[in-house]
Every structure is written in C-alpha cells, then in structure tokens.
PDB file with one MODEL, atoms N, CA, C and O in Angstrom:
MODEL        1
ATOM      1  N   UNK A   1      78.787  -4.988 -22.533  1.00  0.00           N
ATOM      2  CA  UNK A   1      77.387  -5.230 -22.264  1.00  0.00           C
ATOM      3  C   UNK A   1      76.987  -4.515 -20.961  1.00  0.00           C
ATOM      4  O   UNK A   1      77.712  -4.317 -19.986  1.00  0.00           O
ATOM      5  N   UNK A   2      75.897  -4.219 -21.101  1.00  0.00           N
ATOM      6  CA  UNK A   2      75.189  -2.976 -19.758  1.00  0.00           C
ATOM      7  C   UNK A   2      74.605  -3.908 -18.639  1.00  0.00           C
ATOM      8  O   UNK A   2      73.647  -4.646 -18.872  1.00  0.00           O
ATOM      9  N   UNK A   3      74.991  -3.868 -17.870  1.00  0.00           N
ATOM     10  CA  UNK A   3      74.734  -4.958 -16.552  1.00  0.00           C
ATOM     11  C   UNK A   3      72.973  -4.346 -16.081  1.00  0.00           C
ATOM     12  O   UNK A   3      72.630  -3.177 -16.259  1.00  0.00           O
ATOM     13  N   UNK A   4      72.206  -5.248 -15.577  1.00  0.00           N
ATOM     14  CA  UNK A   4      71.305  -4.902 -15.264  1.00  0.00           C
ATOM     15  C   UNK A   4      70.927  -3.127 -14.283  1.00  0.00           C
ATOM     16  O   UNK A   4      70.365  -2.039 -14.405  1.00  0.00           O
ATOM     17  N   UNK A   5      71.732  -3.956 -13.367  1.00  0.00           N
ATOM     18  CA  UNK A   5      71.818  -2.641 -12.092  1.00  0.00           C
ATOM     19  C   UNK A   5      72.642  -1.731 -12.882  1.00  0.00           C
ATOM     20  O   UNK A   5      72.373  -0.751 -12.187  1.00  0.00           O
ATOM     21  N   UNK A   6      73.744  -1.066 -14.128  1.00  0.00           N
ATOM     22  CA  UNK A   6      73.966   0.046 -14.959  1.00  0.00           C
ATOM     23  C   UNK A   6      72.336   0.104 -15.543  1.00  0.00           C
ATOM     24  O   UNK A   6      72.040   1.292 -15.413  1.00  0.00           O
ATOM     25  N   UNK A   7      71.584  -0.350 -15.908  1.00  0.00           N
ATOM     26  CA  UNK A   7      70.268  -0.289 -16.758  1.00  0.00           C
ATOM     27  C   UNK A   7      69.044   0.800 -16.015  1.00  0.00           C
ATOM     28  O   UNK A   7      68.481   1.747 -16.564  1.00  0.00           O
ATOM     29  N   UNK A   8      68.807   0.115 -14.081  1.00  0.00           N
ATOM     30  CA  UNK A   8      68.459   0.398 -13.774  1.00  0.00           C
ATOM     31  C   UNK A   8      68.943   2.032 -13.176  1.00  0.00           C
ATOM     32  O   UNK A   8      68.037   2.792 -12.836  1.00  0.00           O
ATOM     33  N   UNK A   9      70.302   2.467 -13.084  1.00  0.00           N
ATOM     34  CA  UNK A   9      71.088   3.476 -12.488  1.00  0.00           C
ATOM     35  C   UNK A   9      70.381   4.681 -13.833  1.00  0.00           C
ATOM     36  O   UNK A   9      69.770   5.748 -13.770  1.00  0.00           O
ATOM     37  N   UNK A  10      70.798   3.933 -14.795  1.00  0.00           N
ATOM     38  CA  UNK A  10      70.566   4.874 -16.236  1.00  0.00           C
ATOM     39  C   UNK A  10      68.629   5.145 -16.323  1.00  0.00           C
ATOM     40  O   UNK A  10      68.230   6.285 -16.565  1.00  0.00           O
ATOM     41  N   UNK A  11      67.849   4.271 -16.156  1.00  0.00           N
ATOM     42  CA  UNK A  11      66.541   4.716 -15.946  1.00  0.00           C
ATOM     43  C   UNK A  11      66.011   5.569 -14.347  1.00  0.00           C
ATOM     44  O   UNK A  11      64.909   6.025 -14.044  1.00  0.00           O
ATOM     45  N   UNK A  12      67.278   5.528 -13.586  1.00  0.00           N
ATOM     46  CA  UNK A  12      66.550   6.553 -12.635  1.00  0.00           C
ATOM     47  C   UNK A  12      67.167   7.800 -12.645  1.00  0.00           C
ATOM     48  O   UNK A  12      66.413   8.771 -12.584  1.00  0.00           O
ATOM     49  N   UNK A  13      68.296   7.986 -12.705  1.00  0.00           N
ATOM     50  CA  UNK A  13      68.616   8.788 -13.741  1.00  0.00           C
ATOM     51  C   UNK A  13      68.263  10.031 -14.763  1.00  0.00           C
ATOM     52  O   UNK A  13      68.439  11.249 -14.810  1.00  0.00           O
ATOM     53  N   UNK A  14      67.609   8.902 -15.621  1.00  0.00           N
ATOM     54  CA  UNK A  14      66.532   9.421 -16.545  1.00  0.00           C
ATOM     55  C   UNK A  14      65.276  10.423 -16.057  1.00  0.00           C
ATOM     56  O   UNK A  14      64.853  11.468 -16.553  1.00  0.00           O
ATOM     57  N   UNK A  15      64.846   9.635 -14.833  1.00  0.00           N
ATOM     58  CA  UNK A  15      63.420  10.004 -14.579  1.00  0.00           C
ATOM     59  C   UNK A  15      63.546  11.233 -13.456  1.00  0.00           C
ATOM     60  O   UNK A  15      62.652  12.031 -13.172  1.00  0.00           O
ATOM     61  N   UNK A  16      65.192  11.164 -12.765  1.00  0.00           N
ATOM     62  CA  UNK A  16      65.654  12.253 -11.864  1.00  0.00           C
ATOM     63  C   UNK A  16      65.427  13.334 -12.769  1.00  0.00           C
ATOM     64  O   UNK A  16      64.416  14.032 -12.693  1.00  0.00           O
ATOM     65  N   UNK A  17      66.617  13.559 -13.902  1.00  0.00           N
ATOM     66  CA  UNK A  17      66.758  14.609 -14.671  1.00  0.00           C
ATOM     67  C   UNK A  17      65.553  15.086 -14.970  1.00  0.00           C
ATOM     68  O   UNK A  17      65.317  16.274 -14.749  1.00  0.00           O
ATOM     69  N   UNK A  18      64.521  14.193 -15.558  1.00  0.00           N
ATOM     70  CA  UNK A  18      63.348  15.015 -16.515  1.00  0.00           C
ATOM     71  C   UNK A  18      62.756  15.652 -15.279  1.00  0.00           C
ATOM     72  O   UNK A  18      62.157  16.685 -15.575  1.00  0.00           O
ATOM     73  N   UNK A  19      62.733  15.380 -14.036  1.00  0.00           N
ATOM     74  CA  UNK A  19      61.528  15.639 -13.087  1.00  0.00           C
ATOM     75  C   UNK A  19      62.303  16.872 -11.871  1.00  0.00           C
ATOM     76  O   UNK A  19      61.717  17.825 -11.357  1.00  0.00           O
ATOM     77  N   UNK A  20      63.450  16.549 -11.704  1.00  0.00           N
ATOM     78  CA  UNK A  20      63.840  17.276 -10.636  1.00  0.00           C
ATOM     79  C   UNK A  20      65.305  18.084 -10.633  1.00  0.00           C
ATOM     80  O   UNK A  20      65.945  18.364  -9.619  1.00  0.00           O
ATOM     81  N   UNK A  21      65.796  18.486 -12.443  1.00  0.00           N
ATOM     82  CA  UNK A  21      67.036  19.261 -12.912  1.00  0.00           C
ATOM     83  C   UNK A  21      67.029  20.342 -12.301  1.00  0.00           C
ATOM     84  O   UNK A  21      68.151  20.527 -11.830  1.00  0.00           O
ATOM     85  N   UNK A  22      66.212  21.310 -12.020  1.00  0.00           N
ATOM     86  CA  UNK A  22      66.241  22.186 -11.204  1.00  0.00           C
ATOM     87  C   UNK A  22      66.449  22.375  -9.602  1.00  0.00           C
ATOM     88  O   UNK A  22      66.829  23.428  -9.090  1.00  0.00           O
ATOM     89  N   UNK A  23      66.125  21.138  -8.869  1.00  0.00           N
ATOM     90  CA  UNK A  23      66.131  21.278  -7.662  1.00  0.00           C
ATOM     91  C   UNK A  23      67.549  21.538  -7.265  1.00  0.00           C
ATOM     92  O   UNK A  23      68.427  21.346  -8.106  1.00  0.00           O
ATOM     93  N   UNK A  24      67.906  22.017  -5.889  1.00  0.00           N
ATOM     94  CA  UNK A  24      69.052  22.190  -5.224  1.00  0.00           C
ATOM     95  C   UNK A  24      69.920  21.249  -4.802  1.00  0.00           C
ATOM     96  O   UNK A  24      71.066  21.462  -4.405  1.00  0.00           O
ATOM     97  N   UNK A  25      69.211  19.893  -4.912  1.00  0.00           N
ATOM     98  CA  UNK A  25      69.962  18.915  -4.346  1.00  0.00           C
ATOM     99  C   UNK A  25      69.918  18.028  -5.759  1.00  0.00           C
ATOM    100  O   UNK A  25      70.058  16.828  -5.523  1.00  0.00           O
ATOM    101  N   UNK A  26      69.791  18.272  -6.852  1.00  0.00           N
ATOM    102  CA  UNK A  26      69.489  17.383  -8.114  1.00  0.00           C
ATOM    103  C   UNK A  26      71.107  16.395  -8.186  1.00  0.00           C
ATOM    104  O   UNK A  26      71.314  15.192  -8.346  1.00  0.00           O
ATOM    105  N   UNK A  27      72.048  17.599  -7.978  1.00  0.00           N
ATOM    106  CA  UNK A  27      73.546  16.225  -8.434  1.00  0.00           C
ATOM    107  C   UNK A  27      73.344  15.232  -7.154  1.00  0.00           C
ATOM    108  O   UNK A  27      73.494  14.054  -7.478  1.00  0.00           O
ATOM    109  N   UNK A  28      72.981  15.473  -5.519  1.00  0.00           N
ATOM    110  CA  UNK A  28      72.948  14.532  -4.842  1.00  0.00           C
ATOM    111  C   UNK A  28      71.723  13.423  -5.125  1.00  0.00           C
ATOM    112  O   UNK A  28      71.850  12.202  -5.044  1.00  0.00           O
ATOM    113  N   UNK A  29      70.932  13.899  -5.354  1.00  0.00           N
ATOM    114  CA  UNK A  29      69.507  12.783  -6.072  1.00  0.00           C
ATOM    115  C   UNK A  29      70.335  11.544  -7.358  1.00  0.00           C
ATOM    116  O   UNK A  29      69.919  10.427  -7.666  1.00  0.00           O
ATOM    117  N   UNK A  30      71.484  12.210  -7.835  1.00  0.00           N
ATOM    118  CA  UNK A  30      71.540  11.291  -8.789  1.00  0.00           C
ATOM    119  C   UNK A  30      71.983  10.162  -8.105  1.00  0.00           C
ATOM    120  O   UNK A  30      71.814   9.027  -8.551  1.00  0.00           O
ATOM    121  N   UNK A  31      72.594  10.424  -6.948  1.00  0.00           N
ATOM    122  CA  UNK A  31      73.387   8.944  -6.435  1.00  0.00           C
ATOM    123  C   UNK A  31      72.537   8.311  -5.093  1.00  0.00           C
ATOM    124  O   UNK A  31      72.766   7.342  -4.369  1.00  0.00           O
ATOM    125  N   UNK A  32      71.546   9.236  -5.110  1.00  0.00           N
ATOM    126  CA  UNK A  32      71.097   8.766  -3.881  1.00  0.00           C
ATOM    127  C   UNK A  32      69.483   8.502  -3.894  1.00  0.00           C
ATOM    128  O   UNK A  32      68.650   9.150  -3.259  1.00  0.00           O
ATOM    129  N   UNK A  33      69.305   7.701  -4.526  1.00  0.00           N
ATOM    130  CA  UNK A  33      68.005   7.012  -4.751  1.00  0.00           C
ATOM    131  C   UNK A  33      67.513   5.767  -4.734  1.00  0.00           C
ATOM    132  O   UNK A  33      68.243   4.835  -5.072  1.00  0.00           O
ATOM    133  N   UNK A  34      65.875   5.498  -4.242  1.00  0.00           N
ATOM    134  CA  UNK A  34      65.703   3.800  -4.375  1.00  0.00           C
ATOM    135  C   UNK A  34      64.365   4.200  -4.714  1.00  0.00           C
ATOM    136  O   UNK A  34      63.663   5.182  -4.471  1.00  0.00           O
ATOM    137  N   UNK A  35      64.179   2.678  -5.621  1.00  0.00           N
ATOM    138  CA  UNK A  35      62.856   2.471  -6.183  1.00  0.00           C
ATOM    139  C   UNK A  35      61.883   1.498  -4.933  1.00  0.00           C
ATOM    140  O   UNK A  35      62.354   0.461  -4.464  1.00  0.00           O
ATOM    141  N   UNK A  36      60.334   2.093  -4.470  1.00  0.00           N
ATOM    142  CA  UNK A  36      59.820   1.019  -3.774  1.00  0.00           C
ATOM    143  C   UNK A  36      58.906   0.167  -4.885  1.00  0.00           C
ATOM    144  O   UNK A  36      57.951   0.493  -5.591  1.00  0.00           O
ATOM    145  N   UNK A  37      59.695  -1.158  -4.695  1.00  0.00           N
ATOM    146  CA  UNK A  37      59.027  -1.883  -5.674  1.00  0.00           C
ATOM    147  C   UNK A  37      58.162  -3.172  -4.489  1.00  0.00           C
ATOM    148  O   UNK A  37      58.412  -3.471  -3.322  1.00  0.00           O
ATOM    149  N   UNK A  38      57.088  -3.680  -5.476  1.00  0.00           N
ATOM    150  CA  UNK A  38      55.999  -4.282  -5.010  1.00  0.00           C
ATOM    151  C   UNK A  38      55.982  -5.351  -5.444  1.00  0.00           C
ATOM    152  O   UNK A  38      55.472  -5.303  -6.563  1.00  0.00           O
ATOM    153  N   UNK A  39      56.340  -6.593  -5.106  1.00  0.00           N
ATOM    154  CA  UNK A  39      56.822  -7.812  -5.920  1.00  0.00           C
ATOM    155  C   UNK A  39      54.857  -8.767  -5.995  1.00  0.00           C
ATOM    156  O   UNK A  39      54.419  -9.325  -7.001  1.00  0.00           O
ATOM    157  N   UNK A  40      54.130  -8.652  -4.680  1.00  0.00           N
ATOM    158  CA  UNK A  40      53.337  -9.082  -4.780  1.00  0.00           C
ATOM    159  C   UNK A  40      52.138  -9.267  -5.775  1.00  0.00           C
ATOM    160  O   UNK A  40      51.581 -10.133  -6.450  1.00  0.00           O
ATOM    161  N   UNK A  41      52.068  -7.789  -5.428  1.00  0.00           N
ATOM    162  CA  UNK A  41      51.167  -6.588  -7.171  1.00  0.00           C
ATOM    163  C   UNK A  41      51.997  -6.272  -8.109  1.00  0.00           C
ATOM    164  O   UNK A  41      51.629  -5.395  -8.890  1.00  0.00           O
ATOM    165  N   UNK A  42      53.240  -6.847  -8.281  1.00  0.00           N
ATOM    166  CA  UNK A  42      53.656  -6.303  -9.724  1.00  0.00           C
ATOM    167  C   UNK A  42      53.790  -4.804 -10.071  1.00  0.00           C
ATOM    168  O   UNK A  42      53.401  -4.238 -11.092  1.00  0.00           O
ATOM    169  N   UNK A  43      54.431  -4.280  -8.992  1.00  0.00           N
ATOM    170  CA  UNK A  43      54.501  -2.449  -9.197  1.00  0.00           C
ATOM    171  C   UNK A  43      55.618  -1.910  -8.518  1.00  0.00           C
ATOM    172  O   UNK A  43      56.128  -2.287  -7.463  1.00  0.00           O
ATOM    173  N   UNK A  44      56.054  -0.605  -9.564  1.00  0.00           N
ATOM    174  CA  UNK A  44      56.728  -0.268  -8.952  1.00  0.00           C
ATOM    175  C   UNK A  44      56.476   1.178  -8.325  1.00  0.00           C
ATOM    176  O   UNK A  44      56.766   2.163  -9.005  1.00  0.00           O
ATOM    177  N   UNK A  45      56.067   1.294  -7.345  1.00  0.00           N
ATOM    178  CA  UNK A  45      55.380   2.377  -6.668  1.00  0.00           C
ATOM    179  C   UNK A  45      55.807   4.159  -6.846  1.00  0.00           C
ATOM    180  O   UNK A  45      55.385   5.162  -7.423  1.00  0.00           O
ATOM    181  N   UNK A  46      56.828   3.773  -6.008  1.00  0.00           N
ATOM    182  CA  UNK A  46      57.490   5.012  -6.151  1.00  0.00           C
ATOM    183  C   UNK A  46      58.902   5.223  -6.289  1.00  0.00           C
ATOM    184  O   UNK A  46      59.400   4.097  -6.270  1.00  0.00           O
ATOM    185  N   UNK A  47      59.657   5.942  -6.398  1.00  0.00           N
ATOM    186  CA  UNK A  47      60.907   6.403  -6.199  1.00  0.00           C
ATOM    187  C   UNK A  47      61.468   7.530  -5.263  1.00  0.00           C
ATOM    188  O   UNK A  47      61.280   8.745  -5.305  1.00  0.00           O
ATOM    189  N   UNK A  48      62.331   6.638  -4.271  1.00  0.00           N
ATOM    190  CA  UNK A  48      62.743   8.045  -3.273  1.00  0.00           C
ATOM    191  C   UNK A  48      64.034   8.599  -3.524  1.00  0.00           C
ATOM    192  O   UNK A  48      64.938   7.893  -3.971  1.00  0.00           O
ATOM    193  N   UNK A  49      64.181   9.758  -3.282  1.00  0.00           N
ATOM    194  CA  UNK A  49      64.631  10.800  -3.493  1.00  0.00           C
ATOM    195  C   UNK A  49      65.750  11.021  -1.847  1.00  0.00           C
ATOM    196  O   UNK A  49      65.257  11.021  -0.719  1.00  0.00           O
ATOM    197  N   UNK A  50      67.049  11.164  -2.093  1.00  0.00           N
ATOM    198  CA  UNK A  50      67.739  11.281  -0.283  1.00  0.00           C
ATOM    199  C   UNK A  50      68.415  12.249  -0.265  1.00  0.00           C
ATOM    200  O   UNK A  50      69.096  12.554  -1.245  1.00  0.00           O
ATOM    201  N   UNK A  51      68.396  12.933   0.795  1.00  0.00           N
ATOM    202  CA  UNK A  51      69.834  13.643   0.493  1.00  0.00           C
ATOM    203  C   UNK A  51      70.928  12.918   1.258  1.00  0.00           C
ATOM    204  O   UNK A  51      70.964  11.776   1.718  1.00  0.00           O
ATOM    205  N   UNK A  52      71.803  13.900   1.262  1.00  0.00           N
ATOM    206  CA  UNK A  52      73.225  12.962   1.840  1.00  0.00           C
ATOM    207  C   UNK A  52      73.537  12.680   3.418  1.00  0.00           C
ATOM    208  O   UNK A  52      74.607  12.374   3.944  1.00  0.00           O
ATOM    209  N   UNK A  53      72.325  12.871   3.964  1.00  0.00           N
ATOM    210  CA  UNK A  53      72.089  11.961   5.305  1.00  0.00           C
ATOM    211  C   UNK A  53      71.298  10.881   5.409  1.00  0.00           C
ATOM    212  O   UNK A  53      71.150  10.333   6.501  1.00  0.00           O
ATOM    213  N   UNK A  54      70.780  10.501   4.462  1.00  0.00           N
ATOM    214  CA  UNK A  54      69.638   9.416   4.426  1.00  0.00           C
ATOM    215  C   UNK A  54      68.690   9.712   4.396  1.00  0.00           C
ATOM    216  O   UNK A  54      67.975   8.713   4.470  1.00  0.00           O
ATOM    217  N   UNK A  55      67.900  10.951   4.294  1.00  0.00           N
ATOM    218  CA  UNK A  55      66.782  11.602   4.608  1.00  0.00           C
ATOM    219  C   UNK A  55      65.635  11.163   3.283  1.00  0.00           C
ATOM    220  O   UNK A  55      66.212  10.642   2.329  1.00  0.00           O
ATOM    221  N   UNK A  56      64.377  11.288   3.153  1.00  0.00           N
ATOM    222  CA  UNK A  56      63.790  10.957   2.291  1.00  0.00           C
ATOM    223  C   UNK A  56      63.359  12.525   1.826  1.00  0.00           C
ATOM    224  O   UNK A  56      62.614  13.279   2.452  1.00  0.00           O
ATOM    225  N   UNK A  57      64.055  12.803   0.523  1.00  0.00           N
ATOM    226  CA  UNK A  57      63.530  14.655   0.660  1.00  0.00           C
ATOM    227  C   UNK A  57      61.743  14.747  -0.390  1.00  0.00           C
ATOM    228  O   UNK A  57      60.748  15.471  -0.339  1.00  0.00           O
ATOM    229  N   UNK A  58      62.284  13.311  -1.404  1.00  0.00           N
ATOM    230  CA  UNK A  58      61.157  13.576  -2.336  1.00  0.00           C
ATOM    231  C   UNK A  58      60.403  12.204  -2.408  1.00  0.00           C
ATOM    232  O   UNK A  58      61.173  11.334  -2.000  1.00  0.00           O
ATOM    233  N   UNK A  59      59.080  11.628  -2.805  1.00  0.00           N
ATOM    234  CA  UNK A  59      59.013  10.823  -2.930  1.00  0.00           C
ATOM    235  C   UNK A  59      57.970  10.772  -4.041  1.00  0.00           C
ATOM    236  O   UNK A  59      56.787  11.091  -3.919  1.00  0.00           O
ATOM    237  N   UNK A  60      58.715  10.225  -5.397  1.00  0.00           N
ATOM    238  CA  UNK A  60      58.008  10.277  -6.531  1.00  0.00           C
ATOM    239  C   UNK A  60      57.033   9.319  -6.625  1.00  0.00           C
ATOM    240  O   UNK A  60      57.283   8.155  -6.940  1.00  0.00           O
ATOM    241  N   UNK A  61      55.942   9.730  -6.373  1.00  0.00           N
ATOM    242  CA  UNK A  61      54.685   8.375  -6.763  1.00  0.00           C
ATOM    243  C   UNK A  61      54.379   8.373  -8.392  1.00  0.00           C
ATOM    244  O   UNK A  61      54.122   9.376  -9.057  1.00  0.00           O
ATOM    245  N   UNK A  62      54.478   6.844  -8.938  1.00  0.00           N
ATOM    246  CA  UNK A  62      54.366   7.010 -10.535  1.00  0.00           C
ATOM    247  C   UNK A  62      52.984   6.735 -10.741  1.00  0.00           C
ATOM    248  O   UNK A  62      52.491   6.168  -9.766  1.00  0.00           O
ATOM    249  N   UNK A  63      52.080   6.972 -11.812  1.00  0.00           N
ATOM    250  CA  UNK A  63      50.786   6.453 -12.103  1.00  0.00           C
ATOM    251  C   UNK A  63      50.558   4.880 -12.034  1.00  0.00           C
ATOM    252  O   UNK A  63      51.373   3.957 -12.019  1.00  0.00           O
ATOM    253  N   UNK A  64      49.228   4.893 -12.000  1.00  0.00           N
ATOM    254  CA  UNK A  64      49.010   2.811 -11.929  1.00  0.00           C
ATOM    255  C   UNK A  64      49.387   2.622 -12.944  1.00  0.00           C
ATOM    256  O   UNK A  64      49.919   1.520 -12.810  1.00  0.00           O
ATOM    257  N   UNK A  65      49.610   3.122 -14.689  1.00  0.00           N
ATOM    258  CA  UNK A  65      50.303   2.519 -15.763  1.00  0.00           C
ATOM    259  C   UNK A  65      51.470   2.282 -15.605  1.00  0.00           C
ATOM    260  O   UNK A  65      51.982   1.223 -15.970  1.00  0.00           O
ATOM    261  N   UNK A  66      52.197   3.370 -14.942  1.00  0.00           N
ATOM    262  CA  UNK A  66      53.362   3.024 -15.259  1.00  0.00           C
ATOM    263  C   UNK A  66      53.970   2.626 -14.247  1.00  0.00           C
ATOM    264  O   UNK A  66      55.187   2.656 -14.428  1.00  0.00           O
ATOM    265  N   UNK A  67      53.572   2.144 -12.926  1.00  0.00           N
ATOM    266  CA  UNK A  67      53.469   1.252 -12.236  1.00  0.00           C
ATOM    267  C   UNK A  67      54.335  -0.225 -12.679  1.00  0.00           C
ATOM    268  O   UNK A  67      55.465  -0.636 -12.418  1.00  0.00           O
ATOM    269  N   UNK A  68      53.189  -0.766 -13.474  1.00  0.00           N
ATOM    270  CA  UNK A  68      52.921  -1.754 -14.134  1.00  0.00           C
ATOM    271  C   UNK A  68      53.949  -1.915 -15.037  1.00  0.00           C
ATOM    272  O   UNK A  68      54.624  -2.944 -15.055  1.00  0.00           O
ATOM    273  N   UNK A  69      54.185  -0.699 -16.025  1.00  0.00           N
ATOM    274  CA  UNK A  69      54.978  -0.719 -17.091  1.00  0.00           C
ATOM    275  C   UNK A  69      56.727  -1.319 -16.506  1.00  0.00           C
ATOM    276  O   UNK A  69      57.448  -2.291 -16.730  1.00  0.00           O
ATOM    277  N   UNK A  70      56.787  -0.103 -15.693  1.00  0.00           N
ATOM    278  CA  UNK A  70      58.160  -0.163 -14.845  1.00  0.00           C
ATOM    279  C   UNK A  70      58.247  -1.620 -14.428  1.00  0.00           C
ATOM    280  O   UNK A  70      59.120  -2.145 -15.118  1.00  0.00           O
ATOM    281  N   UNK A  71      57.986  -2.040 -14.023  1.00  0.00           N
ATOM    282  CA  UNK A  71      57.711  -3.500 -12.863  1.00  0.00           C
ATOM    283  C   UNK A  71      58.444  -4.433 -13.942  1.00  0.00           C
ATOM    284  O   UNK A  71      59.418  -5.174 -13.807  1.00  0.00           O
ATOM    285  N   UNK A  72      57.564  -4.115 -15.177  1.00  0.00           N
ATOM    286  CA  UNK A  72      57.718  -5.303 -16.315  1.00  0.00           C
ATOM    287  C   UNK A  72      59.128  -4.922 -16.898  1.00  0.00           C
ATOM    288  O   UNK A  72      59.838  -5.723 -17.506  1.00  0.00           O
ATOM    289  N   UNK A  73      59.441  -3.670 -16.657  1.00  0.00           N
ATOM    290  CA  UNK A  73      60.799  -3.494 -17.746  1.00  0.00           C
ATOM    291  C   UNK A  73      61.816  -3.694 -16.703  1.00  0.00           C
ATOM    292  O   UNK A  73      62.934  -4.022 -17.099  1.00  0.00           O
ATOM    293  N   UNK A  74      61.520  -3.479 -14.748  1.00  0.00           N
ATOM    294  CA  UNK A  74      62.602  -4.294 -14.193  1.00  0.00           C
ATOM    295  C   UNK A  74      62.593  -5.826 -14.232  1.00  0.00           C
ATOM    296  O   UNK A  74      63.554  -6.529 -13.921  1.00  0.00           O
ATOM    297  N   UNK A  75      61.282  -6.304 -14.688  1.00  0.00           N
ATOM    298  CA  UNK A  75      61.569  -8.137 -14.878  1.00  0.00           C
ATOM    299  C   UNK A  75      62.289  -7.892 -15.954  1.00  0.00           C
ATOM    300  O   UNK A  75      63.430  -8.149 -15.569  1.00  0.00           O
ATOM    301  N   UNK A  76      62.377  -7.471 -17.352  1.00  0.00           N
ATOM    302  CA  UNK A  76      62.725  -7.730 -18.514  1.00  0.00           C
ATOM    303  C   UNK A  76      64.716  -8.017 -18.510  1.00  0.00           C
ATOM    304  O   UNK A  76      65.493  -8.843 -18.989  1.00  0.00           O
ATOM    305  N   UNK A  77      64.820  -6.545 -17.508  1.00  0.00           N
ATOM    306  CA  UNK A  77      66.434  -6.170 -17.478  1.00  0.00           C
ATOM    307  C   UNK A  77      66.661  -7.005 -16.472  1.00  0.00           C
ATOM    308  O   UNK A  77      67.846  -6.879 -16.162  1.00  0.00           O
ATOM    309  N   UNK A  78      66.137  -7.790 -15.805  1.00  0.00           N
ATOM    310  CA  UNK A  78      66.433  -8.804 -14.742  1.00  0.00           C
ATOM    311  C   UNK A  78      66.865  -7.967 -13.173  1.00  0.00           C
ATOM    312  O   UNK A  78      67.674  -8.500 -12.414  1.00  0.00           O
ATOM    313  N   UNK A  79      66.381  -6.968 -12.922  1.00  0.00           N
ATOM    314  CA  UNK A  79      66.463  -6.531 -11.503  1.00  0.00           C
ATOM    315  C   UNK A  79      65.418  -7.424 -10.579  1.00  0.00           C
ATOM    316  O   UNK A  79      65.605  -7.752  -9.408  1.00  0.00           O
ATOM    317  N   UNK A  80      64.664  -7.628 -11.123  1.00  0.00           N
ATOM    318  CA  UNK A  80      63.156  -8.843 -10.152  1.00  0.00           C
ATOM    319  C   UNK A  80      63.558  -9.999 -10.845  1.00  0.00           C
ATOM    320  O   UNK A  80      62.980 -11.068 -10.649  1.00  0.00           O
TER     321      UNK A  80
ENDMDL
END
C-alpha cells in the first residue's frame, strides 16, 4: 500500500517532470521540493523548487482551481 507522503512525492514529481524536464537542475528538483500549502483558505499555493543549498530557484504558482483541487486531493491522501 502507497503511504500518503509516497502519494504526495509521486504527485510532485509528476508536476516537476511535466513543467521543468528540461531545466539544468531538473534531477536535483526531484528531491528537493515543498508545497506552500494554506490550511486556512484551503489552498495549495505554490510549489518550491531548491537547489542543493537550500536556495529557492523556482517557485511554481498553481491557478485558483487548482489551488483548490490540490488542497482537496492532499485532504483525500491524508497529508492535511
């Protein structure tokens, strides 16, 4: 069975590859990322992007849908 936090690793992941396979630092993006999530408003804002000093290199802002969408599919997989 896929543990929540494997769920969430595999959807950022996901959203690394489709958005940033080309960049120079793409294999370090895979391990080095956090979602800013918004527990108040129910969103999940953005996703940052590090390289391997801690640095913030990218910072993916998602639309207000999918905001919303995301938020609900980290309540669903139990990360919130």
């Amino acid at each position: 069975m896929t543990t929540p936090t494997e769920k969430l690793t595999i959807f950022a992941k996901t959203i690394i590859t489709v958005n940033y396979k080309t960049h120079n630092l793409f294999d370090v993006f895979l391990d080095e990322w956090e979602f800013k999530i918004c527990t108040n408003q129910n969103k999940v804002e953005e996703l940052y992007l590090f390289d391997n000093d801690s640095n913030i290199i990218i910072t993916h802002k998602f639309t207000q849908d999918l905001q919303t969408k995301y938020f609900n599919y980290f309540k669903h997989i139990g990360i919130i």
